[in-house]
Backbone as XML, in Angstrom:
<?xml version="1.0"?>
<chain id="A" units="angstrom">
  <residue number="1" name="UNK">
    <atom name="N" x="243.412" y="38.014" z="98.667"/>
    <atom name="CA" x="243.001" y="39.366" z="98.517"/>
    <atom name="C" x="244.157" y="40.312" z="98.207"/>
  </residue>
  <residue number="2" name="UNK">
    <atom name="N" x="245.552" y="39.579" z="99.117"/>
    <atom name="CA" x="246.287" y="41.400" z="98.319"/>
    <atom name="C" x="246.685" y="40.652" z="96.952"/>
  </residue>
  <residue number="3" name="UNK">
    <atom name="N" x="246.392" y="39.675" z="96.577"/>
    <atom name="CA" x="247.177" y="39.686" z="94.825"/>
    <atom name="C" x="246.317" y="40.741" z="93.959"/>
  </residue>
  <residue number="4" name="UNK">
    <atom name="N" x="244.927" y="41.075" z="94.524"/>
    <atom name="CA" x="244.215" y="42.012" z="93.903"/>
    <atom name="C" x="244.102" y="43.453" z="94.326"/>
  </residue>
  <residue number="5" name="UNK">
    <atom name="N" x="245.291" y="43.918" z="95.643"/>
    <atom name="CA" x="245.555" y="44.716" z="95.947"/>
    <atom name="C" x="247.107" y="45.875" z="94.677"/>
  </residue>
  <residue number="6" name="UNK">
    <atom name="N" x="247.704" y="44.607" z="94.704"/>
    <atom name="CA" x="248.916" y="44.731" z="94.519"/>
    <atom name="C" x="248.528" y="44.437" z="92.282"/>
  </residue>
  <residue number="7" name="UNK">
    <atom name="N" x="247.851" y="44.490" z="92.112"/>
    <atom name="CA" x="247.614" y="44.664" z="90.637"/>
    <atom name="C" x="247.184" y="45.859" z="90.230"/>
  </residue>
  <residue number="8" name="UNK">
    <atom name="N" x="248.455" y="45.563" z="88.838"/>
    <atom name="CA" x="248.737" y="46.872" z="87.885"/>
    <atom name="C" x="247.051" y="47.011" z="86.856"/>
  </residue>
  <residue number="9" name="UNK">
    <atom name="N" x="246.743" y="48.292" z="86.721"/>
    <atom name="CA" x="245.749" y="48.194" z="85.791"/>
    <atom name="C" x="245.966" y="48.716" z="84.209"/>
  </residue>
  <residue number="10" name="UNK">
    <atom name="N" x="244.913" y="48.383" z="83.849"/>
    <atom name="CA" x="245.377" y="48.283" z="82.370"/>
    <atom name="C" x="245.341" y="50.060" z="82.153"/>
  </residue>
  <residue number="11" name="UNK">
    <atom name="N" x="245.277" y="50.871" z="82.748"/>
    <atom name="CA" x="245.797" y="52.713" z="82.512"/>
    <atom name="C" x="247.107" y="52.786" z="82.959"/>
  </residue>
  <residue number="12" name="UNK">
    <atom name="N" x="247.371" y="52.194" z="83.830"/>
    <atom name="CA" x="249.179" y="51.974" z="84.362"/>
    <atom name="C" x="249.584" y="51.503" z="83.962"/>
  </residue>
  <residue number="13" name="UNK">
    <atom name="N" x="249.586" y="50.284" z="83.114"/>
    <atom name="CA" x="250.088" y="49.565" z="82.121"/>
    <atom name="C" x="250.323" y="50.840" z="80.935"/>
  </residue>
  <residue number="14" name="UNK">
    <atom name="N" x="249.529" y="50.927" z="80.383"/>
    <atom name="CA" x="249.534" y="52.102" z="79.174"/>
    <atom name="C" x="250.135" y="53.004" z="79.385"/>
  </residue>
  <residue number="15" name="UNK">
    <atom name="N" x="250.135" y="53.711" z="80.566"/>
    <atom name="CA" x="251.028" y="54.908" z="80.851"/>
    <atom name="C" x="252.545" y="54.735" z="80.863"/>
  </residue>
  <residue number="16" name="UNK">
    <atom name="N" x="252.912" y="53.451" z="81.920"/>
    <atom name="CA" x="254.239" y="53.105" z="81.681"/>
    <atom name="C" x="254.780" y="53.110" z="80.228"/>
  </residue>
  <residue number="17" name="UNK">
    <atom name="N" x="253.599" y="52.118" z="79.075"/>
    <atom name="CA" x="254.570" y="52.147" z="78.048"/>
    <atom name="C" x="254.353" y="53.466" z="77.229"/>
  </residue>
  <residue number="18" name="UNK">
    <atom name="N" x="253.600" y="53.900" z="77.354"/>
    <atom name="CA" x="253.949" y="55.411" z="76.571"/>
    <atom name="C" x="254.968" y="55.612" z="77.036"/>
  </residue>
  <residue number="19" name="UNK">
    <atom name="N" x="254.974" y="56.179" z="78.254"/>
    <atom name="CA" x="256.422" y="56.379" z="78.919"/>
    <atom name="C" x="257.966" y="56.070" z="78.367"/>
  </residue>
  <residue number="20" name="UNK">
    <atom name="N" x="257.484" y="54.588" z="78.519"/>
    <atom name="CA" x="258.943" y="53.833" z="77.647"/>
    <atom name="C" x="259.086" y="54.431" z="76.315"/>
  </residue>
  <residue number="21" name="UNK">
    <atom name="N" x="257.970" y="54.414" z="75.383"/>
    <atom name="CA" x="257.523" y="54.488" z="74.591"/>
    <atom name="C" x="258.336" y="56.323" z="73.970"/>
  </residue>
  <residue number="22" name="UNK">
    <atom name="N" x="258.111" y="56.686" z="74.572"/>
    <atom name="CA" x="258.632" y="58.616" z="74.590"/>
    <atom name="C" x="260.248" y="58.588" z="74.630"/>
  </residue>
  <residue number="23" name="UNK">
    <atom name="N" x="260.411" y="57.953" z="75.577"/>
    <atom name="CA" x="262.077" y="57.620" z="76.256"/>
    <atom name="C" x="262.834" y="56.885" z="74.959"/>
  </residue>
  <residue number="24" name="UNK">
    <atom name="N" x="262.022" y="56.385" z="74.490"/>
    <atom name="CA" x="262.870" y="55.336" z="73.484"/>
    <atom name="C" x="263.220" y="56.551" z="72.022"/>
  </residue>
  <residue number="25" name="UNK">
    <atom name="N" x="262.052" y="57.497" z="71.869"/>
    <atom name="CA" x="261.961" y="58.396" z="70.595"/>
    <atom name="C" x="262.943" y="59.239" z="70.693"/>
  </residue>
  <residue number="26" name="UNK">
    <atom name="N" x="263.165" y="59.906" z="72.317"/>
    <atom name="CA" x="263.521" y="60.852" z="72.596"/>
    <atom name="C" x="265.248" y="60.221" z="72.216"/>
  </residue>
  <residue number="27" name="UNK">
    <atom name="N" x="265.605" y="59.329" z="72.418"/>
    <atom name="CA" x="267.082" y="58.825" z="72.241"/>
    <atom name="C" x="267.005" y="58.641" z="71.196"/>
  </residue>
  <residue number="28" name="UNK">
    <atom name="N" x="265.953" y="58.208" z="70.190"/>
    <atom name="CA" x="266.626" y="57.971" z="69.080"/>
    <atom name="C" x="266.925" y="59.578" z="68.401"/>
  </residue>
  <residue number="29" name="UNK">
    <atom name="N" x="265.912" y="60.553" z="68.871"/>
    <atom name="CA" x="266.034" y="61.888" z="68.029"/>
    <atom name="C" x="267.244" y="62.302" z="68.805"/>
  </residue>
  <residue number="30" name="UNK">
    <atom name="N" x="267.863" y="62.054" z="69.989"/>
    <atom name="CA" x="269.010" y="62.606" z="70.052"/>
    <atom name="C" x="270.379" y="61.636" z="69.381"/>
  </residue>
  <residue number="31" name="UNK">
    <atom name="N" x="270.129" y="60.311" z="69.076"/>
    <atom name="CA" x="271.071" y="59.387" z="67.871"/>
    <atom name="C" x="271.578" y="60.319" z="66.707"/>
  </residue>
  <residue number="32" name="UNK">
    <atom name="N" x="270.015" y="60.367" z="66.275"/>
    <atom name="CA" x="269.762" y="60.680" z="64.786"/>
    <atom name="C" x="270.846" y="62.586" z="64.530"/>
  </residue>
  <residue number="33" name="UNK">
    <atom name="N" x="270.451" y="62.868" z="65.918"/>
    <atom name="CA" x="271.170" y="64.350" z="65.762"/>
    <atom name="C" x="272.856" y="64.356" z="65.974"/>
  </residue>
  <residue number="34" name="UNK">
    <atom name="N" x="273.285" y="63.127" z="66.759"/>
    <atom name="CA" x="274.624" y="62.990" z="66.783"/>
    <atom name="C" x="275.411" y="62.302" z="65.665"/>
  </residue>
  <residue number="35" name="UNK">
    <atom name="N" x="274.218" y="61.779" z="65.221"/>
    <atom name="CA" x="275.413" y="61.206" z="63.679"/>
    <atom name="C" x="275.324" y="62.006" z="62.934"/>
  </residue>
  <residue number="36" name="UNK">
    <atom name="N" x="273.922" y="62.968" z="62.845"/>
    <atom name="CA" x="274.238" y="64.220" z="61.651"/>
    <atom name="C" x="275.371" y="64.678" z="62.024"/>
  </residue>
  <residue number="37" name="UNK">
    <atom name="N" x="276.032" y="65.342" z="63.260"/>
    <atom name="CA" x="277.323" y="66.210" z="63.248"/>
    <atom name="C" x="278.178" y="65.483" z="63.013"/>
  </residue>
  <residue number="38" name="UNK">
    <atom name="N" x="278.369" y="64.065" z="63.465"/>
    <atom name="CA" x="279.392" y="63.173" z="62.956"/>
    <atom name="C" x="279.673" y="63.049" z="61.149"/>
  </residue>
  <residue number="39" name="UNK">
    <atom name="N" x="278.626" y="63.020" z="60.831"/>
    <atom name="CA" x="278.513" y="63.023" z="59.067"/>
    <atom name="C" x="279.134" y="64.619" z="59.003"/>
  </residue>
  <residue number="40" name="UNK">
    <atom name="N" x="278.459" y="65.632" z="59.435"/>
    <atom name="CA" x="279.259" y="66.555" z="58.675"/>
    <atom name="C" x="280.174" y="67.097" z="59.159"/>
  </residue>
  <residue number="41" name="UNK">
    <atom name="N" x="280.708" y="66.483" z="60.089"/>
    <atom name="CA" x="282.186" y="66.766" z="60.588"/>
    <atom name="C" x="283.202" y="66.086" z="59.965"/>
  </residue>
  <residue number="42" name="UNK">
    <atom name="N" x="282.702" y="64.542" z="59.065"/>
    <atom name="CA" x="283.734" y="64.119" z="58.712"/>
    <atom name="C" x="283.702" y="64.316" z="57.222"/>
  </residue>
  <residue number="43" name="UNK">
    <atom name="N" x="282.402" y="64.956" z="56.724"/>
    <atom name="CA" x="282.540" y="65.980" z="55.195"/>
    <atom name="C" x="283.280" y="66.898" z="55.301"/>
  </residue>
  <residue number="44" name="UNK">
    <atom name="N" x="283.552" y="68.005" z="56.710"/>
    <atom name="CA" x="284.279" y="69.314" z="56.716"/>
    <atom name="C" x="286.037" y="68.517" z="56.596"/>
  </residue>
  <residue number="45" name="UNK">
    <atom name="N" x="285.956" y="67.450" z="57.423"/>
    <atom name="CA" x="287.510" y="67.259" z="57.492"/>
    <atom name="C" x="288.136" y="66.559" z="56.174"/>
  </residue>
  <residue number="46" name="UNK">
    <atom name="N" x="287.059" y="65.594" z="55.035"/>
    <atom name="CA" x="287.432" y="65.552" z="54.007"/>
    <atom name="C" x="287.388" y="66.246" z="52.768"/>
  </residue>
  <residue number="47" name="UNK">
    <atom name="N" x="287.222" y="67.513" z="52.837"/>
    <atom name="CA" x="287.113" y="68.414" z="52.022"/>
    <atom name="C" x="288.442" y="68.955" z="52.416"/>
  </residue>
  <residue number="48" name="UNK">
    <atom name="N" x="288.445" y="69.390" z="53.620"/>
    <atom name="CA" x="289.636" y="70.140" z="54.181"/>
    <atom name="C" x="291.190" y="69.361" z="53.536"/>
  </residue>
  <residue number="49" name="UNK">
    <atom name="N" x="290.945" y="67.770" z="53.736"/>
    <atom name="CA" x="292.099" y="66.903" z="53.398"/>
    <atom name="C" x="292.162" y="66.900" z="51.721"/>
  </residue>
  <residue number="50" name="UNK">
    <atom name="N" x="291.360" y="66.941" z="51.251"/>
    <atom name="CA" x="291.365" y="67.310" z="49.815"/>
    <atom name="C" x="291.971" y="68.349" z="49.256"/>
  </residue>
  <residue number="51" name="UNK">
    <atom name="N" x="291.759" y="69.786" z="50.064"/>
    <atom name="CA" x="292.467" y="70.793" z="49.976"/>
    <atom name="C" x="293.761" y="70.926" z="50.402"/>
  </residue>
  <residue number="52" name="UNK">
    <atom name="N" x="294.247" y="70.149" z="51.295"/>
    <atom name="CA" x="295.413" y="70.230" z="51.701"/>
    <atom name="C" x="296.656" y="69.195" z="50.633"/>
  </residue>
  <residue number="53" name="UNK">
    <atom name="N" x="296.060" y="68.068" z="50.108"/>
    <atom name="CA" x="296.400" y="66.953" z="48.561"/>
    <atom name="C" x="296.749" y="68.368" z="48.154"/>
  </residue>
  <residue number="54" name="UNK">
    <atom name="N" x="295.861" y="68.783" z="47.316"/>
    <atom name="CA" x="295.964" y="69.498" z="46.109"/>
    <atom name="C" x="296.847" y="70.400" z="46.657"/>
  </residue>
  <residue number="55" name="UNK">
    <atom name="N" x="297.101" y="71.178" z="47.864"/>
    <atom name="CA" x="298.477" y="71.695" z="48.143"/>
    <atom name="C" x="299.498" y="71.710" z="47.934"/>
  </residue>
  <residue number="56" name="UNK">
    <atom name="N" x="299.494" y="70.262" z="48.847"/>
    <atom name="CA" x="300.920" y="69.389" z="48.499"/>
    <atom name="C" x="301.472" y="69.365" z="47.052"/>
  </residue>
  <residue number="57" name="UNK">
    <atom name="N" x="300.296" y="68.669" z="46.262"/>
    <atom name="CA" x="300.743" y="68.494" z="44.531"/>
    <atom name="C" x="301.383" y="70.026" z="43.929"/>
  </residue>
  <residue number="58" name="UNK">
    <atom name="N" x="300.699" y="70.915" z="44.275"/>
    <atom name="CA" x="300.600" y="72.316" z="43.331"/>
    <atom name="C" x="302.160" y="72.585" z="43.907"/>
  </residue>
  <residue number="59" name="UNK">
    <atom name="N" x="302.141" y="72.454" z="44.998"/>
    <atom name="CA" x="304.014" y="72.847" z="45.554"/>
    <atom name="C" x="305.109" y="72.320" z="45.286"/>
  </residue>
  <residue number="60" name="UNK">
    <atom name="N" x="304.587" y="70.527" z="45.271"/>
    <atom name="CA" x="305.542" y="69.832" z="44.475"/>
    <atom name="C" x="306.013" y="70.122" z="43.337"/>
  </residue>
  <residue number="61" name="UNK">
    <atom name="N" x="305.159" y="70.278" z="42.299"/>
    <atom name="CA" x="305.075" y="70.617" z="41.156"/>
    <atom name="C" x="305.418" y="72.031" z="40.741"/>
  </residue>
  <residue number="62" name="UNK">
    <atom name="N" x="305.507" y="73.119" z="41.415"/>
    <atom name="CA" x="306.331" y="74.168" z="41.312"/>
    <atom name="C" x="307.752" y="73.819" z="41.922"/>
  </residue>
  <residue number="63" name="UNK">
    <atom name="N" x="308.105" y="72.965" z="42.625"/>
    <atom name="CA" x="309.266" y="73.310" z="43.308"/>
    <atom name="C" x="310.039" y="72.256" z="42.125"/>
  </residue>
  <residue number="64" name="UNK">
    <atom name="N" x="309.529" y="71.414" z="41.831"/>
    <atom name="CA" x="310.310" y="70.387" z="40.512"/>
    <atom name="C" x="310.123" y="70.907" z="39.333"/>
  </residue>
  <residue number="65" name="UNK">
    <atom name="N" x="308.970" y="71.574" z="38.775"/>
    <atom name="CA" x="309.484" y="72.503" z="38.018"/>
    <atom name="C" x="310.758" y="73.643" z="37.850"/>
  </residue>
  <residue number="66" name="UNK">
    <atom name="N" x="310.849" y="74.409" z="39.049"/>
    <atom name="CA" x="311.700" y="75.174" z="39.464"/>
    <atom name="C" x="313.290" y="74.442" z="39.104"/>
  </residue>
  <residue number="67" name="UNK">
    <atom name="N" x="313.470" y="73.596" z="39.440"/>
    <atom name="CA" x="314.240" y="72.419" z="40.076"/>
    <atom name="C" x="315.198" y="71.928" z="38.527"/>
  </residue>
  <residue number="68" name="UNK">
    <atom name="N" x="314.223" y="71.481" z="37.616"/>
    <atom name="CA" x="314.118" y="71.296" z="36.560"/>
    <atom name="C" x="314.375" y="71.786" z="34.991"/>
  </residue>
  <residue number="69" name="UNK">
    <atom name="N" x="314.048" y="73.100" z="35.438"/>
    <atom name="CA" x="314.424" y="74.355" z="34.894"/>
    <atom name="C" x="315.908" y="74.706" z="35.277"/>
  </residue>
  <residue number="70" name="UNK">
    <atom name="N" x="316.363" y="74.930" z="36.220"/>
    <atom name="CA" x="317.892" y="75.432" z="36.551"/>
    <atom name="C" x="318.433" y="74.244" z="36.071"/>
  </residue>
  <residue number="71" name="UNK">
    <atom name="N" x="318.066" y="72.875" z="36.250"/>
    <atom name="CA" x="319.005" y="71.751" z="36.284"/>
    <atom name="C" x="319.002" y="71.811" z="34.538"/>
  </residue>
  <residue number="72" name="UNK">
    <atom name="N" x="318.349" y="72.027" z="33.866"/>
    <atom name="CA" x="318.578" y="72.421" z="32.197"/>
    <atom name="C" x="319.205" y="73.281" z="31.735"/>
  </residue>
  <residue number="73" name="UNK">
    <atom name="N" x="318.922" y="74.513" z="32.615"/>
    <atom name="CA" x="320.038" y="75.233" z="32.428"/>
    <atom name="C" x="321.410" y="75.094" z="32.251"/>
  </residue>
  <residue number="74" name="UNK">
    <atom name="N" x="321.947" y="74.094" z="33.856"/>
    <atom name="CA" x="323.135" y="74.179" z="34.035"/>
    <atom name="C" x="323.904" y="73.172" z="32.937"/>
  </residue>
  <residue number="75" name="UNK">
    <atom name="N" x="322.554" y="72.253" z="32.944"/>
    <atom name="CA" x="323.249" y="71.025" z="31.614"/>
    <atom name="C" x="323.495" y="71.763" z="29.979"/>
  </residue>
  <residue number="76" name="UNK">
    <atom name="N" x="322.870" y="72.270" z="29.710"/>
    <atom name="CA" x="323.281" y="73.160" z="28.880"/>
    <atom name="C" x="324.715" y="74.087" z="28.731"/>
  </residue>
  <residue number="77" name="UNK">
    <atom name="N" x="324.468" y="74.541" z="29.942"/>
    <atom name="CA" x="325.771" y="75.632" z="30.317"/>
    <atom name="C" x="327.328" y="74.244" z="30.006"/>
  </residue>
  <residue number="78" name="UNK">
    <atom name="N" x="326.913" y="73.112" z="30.430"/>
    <atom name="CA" x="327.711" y="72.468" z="30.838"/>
    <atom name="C" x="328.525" y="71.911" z="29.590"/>
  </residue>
  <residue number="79" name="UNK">
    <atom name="N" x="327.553" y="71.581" z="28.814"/>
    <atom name="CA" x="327.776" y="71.009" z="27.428"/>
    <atom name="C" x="328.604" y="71.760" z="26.498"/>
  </residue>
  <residue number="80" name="UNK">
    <atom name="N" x="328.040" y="73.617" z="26.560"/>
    <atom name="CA" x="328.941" y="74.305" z="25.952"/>
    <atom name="C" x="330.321" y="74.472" z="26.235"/>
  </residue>
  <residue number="81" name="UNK">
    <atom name="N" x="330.485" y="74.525" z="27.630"/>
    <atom name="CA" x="331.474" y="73.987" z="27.966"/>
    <atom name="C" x="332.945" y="73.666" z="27.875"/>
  </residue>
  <residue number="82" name="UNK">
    <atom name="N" x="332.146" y="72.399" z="27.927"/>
    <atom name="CA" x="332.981" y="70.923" z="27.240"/>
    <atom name="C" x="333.436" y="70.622" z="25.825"/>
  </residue>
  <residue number="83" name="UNK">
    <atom name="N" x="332.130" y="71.684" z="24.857"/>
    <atom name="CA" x="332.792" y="71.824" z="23.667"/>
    <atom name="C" x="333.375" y="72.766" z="23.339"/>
  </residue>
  <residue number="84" name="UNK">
    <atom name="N" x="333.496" y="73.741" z="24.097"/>
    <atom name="CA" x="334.600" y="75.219" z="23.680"/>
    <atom name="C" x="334.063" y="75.855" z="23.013"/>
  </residue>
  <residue number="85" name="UNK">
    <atom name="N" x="332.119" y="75.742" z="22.799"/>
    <atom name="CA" x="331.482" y="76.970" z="22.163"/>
    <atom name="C" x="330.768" y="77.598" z="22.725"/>
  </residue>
  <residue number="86" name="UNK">
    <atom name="N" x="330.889" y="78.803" z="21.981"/>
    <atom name="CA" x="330.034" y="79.952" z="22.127"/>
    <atom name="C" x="330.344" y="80.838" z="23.487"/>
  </residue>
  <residue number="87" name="UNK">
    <atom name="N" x="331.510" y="80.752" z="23.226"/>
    <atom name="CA" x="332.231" y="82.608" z="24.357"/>
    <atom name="C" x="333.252" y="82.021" z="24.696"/>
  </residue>
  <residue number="88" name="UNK">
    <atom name="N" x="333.877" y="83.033" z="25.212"/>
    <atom name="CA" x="335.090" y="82.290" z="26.397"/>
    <atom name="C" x="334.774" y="81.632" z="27.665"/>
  </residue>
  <residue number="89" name="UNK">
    <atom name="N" x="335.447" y="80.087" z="27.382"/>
    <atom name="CA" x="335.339" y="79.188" z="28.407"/>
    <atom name="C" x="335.489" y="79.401" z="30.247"/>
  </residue>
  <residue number="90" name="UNK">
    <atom name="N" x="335.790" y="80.596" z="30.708"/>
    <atom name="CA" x="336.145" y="81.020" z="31.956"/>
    <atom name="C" x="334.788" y="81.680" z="32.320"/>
  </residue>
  <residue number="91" name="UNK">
    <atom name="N" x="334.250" y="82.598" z="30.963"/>
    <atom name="CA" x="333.119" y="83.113" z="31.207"/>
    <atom name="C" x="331.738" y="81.871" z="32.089"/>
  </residue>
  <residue number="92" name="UNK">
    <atom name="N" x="331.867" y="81.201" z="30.770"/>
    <atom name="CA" x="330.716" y="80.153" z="30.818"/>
    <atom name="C" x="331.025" y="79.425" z="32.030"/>
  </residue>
  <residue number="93" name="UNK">
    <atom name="N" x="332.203" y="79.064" z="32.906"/>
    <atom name="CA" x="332.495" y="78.350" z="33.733"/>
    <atom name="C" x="331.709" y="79.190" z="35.064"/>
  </residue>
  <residue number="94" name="UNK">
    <atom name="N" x="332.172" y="79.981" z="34.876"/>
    <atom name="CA" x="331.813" y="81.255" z="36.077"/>
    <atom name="C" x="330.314" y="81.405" z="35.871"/>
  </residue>
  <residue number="95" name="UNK">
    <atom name="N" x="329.320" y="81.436" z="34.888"/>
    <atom name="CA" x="328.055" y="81.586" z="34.449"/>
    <atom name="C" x="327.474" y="80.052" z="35.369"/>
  </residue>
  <residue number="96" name="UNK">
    <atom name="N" x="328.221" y="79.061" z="34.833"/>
    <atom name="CA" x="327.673" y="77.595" z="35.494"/>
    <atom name="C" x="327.823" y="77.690" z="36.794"/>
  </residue>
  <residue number="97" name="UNK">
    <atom name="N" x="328.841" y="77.938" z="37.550"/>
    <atom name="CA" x="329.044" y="78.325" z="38.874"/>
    <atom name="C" x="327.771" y="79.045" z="39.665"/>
  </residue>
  <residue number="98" name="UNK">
    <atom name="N" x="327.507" y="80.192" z="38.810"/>
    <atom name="CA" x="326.152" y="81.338" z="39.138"/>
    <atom name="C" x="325.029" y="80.048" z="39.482"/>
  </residue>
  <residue number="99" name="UNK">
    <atom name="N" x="324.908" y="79.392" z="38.250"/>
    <atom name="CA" x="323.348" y="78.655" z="38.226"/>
    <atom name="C" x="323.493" y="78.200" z="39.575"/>
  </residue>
  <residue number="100" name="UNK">
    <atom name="N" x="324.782" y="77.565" z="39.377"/>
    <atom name="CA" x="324.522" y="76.248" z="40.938"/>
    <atom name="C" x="324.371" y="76.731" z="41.912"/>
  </residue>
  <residue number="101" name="UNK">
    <atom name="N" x="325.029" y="78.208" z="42.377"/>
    <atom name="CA" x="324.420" y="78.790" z="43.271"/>
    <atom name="C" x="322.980" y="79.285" z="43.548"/>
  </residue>
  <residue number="102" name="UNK">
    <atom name="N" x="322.185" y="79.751" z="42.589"/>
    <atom name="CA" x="320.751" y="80.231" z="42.751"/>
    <atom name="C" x="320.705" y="78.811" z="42.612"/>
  </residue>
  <residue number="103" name="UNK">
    <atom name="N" x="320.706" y="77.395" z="42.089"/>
    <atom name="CA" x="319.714" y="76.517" z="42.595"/>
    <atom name="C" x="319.928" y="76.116" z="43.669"/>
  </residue>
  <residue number="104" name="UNK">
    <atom name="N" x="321.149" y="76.556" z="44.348"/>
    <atom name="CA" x="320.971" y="76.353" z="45.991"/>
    <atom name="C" x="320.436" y="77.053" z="46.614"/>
  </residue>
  <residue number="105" name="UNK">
    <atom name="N" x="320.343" y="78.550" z="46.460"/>
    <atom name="CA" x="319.533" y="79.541" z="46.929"/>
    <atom name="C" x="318.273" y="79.563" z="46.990"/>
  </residue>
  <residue number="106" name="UNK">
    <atom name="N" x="317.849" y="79.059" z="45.549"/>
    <atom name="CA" x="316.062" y="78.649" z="45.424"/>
    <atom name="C" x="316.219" y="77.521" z="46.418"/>
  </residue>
  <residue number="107" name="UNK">
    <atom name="N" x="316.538" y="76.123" z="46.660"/>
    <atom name="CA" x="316.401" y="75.177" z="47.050"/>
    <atom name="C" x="316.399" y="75.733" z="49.109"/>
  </residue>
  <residue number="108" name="UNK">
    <atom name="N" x="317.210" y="76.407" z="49.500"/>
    <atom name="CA" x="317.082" y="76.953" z="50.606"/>
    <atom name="C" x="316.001" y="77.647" z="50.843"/>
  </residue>
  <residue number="109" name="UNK">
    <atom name="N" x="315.476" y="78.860" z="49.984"/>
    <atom name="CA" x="314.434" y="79.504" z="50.456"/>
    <atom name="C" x="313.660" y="78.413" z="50.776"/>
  </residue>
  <residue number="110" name="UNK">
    <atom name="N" x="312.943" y="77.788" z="48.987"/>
    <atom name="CA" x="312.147" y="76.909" z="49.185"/>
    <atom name="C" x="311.835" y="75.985" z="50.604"/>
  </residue>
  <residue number="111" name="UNK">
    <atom name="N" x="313.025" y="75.755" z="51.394"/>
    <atom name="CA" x="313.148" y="74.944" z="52.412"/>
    <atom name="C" x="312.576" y="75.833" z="54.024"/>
  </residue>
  <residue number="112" name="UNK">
    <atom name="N" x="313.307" y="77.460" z="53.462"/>
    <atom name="CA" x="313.335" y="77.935" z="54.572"/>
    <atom name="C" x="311.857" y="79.003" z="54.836"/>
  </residue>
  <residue number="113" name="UNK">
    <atom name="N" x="311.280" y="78.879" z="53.424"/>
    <atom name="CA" x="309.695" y="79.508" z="53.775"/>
    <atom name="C" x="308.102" y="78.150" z="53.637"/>
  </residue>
  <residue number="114" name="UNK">
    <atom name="N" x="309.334" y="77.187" z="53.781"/>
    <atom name="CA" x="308.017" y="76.058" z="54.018"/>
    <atom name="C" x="307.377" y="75.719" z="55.674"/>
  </residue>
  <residue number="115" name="UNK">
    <atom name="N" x="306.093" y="76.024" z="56.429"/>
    <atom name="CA" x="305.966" y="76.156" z="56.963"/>
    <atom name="C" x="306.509" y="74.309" z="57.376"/>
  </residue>
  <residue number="116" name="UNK">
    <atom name="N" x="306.546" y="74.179" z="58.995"/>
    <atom name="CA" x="306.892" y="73.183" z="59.647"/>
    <atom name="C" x="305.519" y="72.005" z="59.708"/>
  </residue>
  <residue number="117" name="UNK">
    <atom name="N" x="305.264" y="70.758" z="59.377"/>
    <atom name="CA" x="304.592" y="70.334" z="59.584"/>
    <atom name="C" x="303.645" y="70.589" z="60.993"/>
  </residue>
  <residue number="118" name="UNK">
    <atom name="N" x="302.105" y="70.571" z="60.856"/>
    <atom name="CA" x="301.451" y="70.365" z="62.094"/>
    <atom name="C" x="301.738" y="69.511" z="62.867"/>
  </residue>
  <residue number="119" name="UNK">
    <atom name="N" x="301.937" y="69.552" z="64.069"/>
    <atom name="CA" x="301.841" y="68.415" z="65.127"/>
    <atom name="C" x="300.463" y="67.406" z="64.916"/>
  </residue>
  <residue number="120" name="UNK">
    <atom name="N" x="300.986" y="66.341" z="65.180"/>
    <atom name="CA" x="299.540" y="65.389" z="64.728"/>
    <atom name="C" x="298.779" y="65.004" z="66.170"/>
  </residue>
</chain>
């Protein structure tokens, strides 16, 4: 007699698994909502890293331009020079002197208004 005390019926049966049944949805709709922020958290941070590339390049590329430019200069300056044309040689020496200084001057700023890497 109690094995027929102690039996589940088939509405308690059903209720439990709805139950389960709810519990199981309810985690997946909170899954489904944590990988959305995961997805677009790791769209915000690769966009962001994209922008920060193209930084890097655009700075490089001005600062070797920059770089590039004086260093033609001075080879130029240098050449005349060496061949004894076009002005007096003390002038042009003193003119080459100038360059090498502003490309140290550019090369310092450049150094000294680059912000410090982020801490990682």
């Amino acid at each position: 007699m109690s094995f027929w005390k102690n039996r589940v019926t088939k509405a308690a049966l059903r209720d439990q698994i709805a139950a389960l049944a709810k519990q199981v949805t309810d985690l997946r709709t909170e899954l489904v909502a944590r990988l959305d922020r995961i997805e677009r958290g790791e769209t915000t941070i690769m966009a962001d890293l994209n922008t920060l590339q193209a930084d890097v390049t655009a700075e490089q590329t001005v600062e070797q331009s920059a770089i590039k430019l004086l260093g033609g200069l001075k080879t130029q300056l240098d050449a005349a020079i060496a061949a004894n044309a076009n002005g007096d040689p003390t002038k042009l020496a003193d003119l080459s002197s100038q360059i090498e200084a502003n490309t140290a001057a550019l090369a310092a700023a450049v150094t000294a208004n680059t912000p410090a890497a982020p801490a990682a």
